[in-house]
N, C-alpha and C positions, 0 to 999 in steps of 0.2 A: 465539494466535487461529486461526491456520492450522490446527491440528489438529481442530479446532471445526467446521471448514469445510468441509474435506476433500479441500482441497487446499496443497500446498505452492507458496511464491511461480513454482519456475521449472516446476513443472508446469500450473499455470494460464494460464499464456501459450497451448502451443498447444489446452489445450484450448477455449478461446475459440473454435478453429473449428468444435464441436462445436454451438455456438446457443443452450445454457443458459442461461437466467437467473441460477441459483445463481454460474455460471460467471464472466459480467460483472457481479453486484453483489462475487463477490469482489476479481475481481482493477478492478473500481474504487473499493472503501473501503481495496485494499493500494496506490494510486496515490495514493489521498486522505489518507492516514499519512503517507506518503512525504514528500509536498510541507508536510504540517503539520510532521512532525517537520525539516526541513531548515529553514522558517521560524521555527519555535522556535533551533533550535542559531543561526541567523543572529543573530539579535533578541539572544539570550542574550550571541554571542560580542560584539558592537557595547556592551552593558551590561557588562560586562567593562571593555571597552577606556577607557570613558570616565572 
């Protein structure tokens, strides 16, 4: 999806100080993965265990 984008995760960071919108919708829907994928693996590994 990055590449789509046109930016890669650790070049987005500072471009952030640049003021773009493309800029901060990217790197907050690659924050909003982040925390869903980590809430999925949690959930999964707890279903697992039981």
């Amino acid at each position: 999806g990055w590449g789509i984008a046109g930016f890669c995760p650790g070049g987005a960071i500072p471009a952030l100080g640049l003021g773009r919108a493309e800029t901060l919708i990217f790197v907050g829907a690659m924050v909003a993965g982040i925390a869903v994928g980590r809430l999925a693996r949690t959930r999964l590994a707890r279903l697992a265990t039981t």
